[in-house]
C-alpha positions in Angstrom: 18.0 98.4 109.4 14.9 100.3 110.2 15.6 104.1 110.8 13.1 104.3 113.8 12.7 101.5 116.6 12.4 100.8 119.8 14.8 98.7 122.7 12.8 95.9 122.5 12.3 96.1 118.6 15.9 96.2 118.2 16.7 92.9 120.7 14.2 91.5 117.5 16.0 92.7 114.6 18.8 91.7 116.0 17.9 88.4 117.6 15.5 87.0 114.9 16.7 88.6 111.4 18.0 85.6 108.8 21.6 86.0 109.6 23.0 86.6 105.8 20.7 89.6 105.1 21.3 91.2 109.1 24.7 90.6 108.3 25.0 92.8 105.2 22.5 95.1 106.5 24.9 95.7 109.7 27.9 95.7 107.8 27.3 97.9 104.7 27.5 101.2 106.8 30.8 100.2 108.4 32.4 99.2 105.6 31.6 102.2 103.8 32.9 104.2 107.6 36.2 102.6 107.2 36.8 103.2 103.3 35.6 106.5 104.1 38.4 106.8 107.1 41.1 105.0 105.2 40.2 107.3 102.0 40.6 110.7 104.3 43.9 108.9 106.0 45.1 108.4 102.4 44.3 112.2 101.5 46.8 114.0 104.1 49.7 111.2 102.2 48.4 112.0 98.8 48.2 116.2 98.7 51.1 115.7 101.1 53.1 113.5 98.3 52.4 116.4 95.9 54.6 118.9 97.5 57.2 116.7 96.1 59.1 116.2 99.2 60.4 112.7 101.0 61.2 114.7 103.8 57.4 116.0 104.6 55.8 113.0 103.4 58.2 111.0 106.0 56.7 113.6 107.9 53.3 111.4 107.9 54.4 108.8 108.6 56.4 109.7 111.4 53.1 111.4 113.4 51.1 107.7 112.3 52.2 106.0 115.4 51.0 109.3 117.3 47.4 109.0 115.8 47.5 104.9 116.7 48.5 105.6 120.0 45.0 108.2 120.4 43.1 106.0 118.3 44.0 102.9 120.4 42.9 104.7 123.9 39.7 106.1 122.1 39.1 102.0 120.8 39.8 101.0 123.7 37.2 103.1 125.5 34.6 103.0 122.7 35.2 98.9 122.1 34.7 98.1 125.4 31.9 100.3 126.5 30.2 99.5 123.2 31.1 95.2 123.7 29.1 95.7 127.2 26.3 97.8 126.2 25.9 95.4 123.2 25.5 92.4 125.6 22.9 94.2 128.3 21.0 95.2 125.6 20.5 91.8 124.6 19.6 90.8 127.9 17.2 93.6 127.9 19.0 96.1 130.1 18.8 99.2 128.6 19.4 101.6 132.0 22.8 99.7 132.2 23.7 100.6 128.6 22.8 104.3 129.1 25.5 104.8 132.0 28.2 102.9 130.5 27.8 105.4 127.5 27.8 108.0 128.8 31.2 107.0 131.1 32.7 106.1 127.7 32.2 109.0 126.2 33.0 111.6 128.7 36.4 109.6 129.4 37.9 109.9 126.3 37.1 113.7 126.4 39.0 114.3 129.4 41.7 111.8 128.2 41.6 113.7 124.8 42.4 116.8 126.5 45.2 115.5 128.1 46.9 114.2 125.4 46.3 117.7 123.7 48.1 119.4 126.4 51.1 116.7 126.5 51.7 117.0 122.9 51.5 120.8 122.7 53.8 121.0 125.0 56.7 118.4 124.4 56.1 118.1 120.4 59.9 118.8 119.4 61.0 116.0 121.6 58.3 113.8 120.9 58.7 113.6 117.4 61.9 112.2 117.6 60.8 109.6 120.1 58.6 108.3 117.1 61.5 107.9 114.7 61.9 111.1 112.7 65.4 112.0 111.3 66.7 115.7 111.7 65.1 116.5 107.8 62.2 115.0 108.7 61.7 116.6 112.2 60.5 120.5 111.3 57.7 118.6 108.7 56.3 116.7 111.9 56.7 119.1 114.7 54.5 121.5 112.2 52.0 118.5 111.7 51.7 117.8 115.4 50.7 121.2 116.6 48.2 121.9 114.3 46.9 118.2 115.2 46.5 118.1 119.0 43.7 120.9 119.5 41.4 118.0 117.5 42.3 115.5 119.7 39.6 115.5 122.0 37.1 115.6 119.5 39.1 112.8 117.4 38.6 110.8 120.7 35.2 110.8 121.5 34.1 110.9 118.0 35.4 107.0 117.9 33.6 106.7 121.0 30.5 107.7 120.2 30.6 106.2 116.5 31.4 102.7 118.1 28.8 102.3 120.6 26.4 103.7 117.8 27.5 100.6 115.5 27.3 98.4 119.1 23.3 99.2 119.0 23.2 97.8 115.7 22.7 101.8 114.5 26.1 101.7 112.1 24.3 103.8 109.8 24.2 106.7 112.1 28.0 106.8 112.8 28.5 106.2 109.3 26.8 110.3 108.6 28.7 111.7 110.9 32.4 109.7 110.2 31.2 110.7 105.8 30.5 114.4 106.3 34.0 114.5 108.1 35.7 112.5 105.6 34.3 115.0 102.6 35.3 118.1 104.5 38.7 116.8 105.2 39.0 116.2 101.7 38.2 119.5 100.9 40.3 121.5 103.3 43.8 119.4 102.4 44.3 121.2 99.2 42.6 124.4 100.3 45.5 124.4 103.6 48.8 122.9 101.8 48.8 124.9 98.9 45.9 127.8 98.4 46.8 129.1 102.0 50.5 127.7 101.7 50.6 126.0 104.9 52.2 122.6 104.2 51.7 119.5 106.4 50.7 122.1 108.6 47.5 122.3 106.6 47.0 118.7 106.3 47.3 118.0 110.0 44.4 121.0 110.6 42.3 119.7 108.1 42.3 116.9 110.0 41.5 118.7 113.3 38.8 120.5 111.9 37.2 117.4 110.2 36.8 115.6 113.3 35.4 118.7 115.4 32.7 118.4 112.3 32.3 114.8 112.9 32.2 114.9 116.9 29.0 117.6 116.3 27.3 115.5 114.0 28.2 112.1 115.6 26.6 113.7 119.4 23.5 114.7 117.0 23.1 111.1 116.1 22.8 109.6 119.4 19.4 111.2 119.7 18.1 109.6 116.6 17.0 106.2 115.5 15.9 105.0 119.2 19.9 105.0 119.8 21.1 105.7 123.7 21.3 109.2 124.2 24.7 111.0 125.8 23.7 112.1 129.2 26.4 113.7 131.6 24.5 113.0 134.4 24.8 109.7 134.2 28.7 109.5 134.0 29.4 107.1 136.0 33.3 106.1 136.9 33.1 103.6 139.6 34.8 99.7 139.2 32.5 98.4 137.5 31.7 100.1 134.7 35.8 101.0 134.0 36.7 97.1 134.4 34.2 96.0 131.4 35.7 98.7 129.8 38.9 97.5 130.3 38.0 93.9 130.1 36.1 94.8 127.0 38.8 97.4 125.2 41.9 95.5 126.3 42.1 93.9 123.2 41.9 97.0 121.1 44.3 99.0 123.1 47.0 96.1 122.6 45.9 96.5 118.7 46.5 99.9 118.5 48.9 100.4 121.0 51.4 97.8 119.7 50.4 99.5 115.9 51.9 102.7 117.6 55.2 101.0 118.8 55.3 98.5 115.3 55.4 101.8 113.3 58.0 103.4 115.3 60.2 100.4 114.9 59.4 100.1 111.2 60.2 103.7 110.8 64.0 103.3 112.7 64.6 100.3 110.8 63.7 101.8 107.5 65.4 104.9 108.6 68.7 103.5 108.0 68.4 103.7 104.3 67.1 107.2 103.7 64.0 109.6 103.9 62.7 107.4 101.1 62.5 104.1 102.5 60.6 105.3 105.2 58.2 107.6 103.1 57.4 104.2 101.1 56.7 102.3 103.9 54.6 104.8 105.4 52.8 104.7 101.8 52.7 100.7 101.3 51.0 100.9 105.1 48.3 103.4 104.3 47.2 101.5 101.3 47.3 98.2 102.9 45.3 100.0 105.4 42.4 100.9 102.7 43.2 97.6 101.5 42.0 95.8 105.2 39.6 98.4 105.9 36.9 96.5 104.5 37.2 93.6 106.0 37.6 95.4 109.0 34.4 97.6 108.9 32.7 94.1 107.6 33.8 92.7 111.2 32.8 95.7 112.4 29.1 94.7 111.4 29.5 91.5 112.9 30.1 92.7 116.2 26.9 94.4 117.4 25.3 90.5 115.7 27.8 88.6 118.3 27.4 90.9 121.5 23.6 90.7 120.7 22.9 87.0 120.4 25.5 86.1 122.8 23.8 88.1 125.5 20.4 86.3 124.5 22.2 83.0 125.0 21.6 82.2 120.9 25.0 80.4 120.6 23.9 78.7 117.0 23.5 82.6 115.1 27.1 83.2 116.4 28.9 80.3 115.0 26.8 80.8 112.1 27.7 84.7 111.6 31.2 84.0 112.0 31.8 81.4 109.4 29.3 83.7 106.6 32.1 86.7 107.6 35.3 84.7 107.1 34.4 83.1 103.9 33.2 86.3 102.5 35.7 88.7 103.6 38.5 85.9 102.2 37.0 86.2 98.8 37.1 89.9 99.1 40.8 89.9 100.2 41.9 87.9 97.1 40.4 89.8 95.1 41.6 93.1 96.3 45.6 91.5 96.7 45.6 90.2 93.5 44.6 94.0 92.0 47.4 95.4 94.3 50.0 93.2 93.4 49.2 93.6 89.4 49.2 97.4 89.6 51.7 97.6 92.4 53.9 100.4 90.8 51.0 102.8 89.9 49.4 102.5 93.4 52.8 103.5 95.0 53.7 106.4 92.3 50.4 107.9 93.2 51.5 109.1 96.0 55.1 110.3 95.5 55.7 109.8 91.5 58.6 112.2 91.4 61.2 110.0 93.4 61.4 106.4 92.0 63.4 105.0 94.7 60.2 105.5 96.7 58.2 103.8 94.1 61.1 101.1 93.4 60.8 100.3 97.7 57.0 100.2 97.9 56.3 98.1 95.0 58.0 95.4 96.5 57.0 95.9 99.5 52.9 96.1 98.7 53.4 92.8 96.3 54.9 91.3 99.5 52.3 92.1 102.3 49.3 91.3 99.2 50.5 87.7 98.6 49.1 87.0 102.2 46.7 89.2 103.2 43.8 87.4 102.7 44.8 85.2 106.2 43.9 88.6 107.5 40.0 87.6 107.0 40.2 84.7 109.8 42.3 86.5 111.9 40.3 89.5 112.0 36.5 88.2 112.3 38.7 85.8 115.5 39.4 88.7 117.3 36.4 90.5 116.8 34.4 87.6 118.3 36.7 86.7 121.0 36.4 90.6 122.6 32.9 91.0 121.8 32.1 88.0 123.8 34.2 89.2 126.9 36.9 86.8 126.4 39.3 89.5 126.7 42.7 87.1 127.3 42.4 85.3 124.0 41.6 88.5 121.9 44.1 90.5 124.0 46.5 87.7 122.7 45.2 87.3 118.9 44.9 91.5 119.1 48.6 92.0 120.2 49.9 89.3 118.3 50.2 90.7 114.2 51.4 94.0 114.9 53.3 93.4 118.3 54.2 90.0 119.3 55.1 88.8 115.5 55.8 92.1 113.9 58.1 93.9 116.1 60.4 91.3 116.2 60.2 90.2 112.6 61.2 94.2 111.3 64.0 94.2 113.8 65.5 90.9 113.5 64.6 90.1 109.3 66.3 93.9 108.8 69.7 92.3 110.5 69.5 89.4 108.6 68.2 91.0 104.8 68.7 94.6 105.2 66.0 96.4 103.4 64.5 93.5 102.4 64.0 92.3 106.1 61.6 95.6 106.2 60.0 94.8 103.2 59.3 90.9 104.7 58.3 91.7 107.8 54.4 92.0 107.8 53.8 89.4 105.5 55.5 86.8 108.3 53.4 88.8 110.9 50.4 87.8 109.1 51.0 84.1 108.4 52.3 83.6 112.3 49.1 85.8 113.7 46.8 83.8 111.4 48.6 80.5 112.7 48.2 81.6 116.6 44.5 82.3 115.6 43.3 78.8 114.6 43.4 76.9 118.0 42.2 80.1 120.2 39.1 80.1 118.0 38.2 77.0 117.4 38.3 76.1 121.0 35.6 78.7 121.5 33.5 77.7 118.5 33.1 74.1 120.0 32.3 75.7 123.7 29.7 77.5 121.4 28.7 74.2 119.8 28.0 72.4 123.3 26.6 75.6 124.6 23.8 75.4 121.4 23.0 71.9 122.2 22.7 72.0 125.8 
C-alpha cells in the first residue's frame, strides 16, 4: 500500500484495488506480525527448554492462559474499536473513527494497569488457579511478577497495532510488533542465563519488549495518514463501548475461552507428570506458529471486509473471502504435512533432554496436523462475521473451537483414553468448529449475494 495518503485516498485503495493484489498487499504485513509474535512466543519456550527443566518449562505453559486472558481483553478492545472505525471510514466518517481510537486505546491502558496490580498482588494463589503443580509453582510465580509491570503496555500495544491494520496501515503495526519481537529475542538469553535469572528473565524480556513496541507502535499512528491517538477525544459514553463490545465480543470469547481451554488442558495433562503438560504446552506453541499465518492472512482480510461492507460493495466481500479460504487451505496442507513428517525434531527442539516429553508431543502435533487445514474456513468465517457486526454468529463460531468443542472434548476424551484423550482433543475441536461454521457462513454469503444484486 502507498506509505503516504489521504482519508479519502484510502476509501479508494481500499474500495477500487483488484481484490487478489489488495489482498496480498493487506496481508503480507500481518502475516509477517503474527510469525513475528508466534516466533518471540516460541523464544521464552525455547531458551526456557534449555535450562533443561520440565518443571520451568511447565512453568510456561502454566502463565499461557494468563497472557490469553490479557490478550483477549486487549482483542477485544482493539477488534472492536478497529471493526467500527473500519466501517465509518468506509462511509467516510473519519471524526467518528478518531474518537473511538482514542476510547480504545486509553481503555486498555487503564484496564492494563489493573490487571498489573491484581496479578502483583495475588500471583502465588493465582498460579495455582491456572493449573500449576507444587514443582511447577515457584517457576511461574517468578514468571508472573517480572511479567505484570508490561501489561499495560502489552495491552494497548494490540490496541493500537489493530486499529492500525483496521485503516488498511498493517505495515505500520507490523515496525513496531518486529522491533519488539528482535529485542525480545535478544534479551531471553542475555536474562536466563548471562544475568542468571531463569524464567524470571524470559518473562521480563517480554515486559521490556512490549514497553519497546507500545513506543514505537504510538509513533506510528502519526504516520502514513493513519488516525492519530488523541486523549482529548476519549470518549466512554454507550455508544462508542457497545460497538466495542458488539464488535470485540467475538474475540474476547476466542481468547477468553483459550484462557480457560488451557487451564483445563493443563489439569488434565497434569495427571500424568510435569512432562505431559510441558509437551502440550510445546505442541500448542508450535501449532500456534503453525496457524499464525493464516491468522495474520485473515487479519488482512479484515480492514478489505469492514471497508467495502461499509461502502455497501457486497460483491468484493464474497469475492475476498473465497480468494482467502482457498489460499490459506493450500498453505495449511502444506505446513501440516511438514509438521507431521518432522514431528519428533520439532518437539525435541524444545526440550531434547527428556524423551517422554518428546515421545508425548510427537503424537500429539501429528494428531492436531492431520486436520488443521479445516482451520482456513473456520478462521477467514469468523473474521468476516465480526468484521461485519454480526457479533452473535462470530461470538458463536469464536467460542466454539477452543470453548464449546474443546473444553469438553479434553475433559471427557481424557476419562475415556487417558492421555490419549489429551492428545485427541483439538483435532475433534477442529473438525466440530469447522462443521458449526458451514451453515453460519453460508447463510450470510447468500444475504451478501441478494444484497449485490439488489
Amino acid at each position: 500500500m502507498p506509505k503516504q495518503m489521504t482519508a479519502e485516498q484510502k476509501l479508494v485503495y481500499m474500495t477500487e484495488t483488484p481484490l487478489h493484489r489488495l489482498v496480498i498487499a493487506l496481508a503480507v504485513p500481518t502475516i509477517i506480525s503474527m510469525l513475528i509474535t508466534a516466533f518471540y512466543n516460541m523464544a521464552d519456550t525455547y531458551f526456557v527448554g534449555l535450562i533443561g527443566s520440565a518443571s520451568a518449562s511447565g512453568a510456561v505453559g502454566v502463565i499461557f492462559p494468563l497472557m490469553s486472558i490479557m490478550q483477549a481483553i486487549a482483542f477485544m478492545l482493539g477488534h472492536g474499536s478497529g471493526n467500527y472505525m473500519s466501517r465509518v471510514l468506509g462511509a467516510g466518517n473519519t471524526e467518528e473513527a478518531r474518537r473511538m481510537a482514542s476510547t480504545g486505546f486509553v481503555l486498555s491502558f487503564l484496564v492494563g494497569v489493573a490487571i498489573m496490580i491484581i496479578g502483583l498482588l495475588f500471583a502465588e494463589p493465582l498460579v495455582y488457579l491456572l493449573g500449576s503443580t507444587s514443582t511447577i509453582a515457584p517457576y511461574a510465580q517468578d514468571y508472573v511478577r517480572y511479567l505484570m509491570p508490561g501489561v499495560p503496555f502489552l495491552m494497548s500495544s494490540i490496541v493500537i497495532n489493530n486499529q492500525l491494520r483496521f485503516q488498511g496501515s498493517a505495515f505500520y503495526g507490523m515496525i513496531g510488533i518486529t522491533f519488539g519481537s528482535l529485542l525480545n529475542v535478544a534479551l531471553d538469553p542475555l536474562l536466563i542465563f548471562t544475568l542468571n535469572m531463569g524464567v524470571a528473565g524470559a518473562a521480563l524480556a517480554t515486559s521490556l519488549s512490549q514497553a519497546v513496541s507500545f513506543v514505537i507502535l504510538l509513533m506510528m499512528t502519526r504516520k502514513g495518514g493513519n488516525i492519530r491517538i488523541n486523549l482529548r477525544l476519549f470518549s466512554p459514553n454507550g455508544h462508542f463501548l457497545s460497538h466495542i463490545v458488539r464488535g470485540g465480543i467475538p474475540s474476547l470469547a476466542r481468547q477468553g475461552l483459550n484462557s480457560l481451554s488451557s487451564v483445563c488442558l493443563n489439569l488434565a495433562a497434569g495427571g500424568y507428570g510435569d512432562a505431559a503438560i510441558a509437551a502440550m504446552s510445546i505442541v500448542g506453541r508450535i501449532m500456534m506458529m503453525t496457524v499464525s499465518a493464516i491468522i495474520g492472512f485473515g487479519q488482512g482480510f479484515q480492514p478489505i471486509c469492514g471497508f467495502n461492507y461499509g461502502a455497501k460493495l457486497y460483491g468484493r466481500v464474497r469475492k475476498a473471502f473465497w480468494f482467502c479460504v482457498k489460499l490459506s487451505f493450500c498453505v495449511l496442507v502444506v505446513l501440516g504435512a511438514f509438521a507431521i513428517a518432522l514431528a519428533p525434531q520439532i518437539v525435541s527442539l524444545f526440550l531434547a533432554a527428556d524423551p517422554e516429553v518428546q515421545r508425548i508431543g510427537t503424537l500429539a502435533l501429528r494428531l492436531q496436523c492431520c486436520f488443521v487445514p479445516l482451520f482456513s474456513f473456520t478462521c477467514m468465517s469468523n473474521m468476516m462475521l465480526q468484521t461485519m457486526g454480526i457479533a452473535g454468529k462470530a461470538t458463536l463460531l469464536a467460542a466454539s473451537r477452543q470453548g464449546l468443542f474443546f473444553i469438553p472434548a479434553v475433559l471427557g476424551l481424557e476419562k475415556i483414553f487417558g492421555l490419549l484423550g489429551v492428545q485427541m482433543a483439538q483435532p475433534v475441536a477442529d473438525v466440530l468448529s469447522f462443521l458449526l461454521a458451514i451453515p453460519l457462513t453460508m447463510g450470510v454469503l447468500r444475504e451478501l449475494k441478494e444484497k449485490e444484486k439488489n
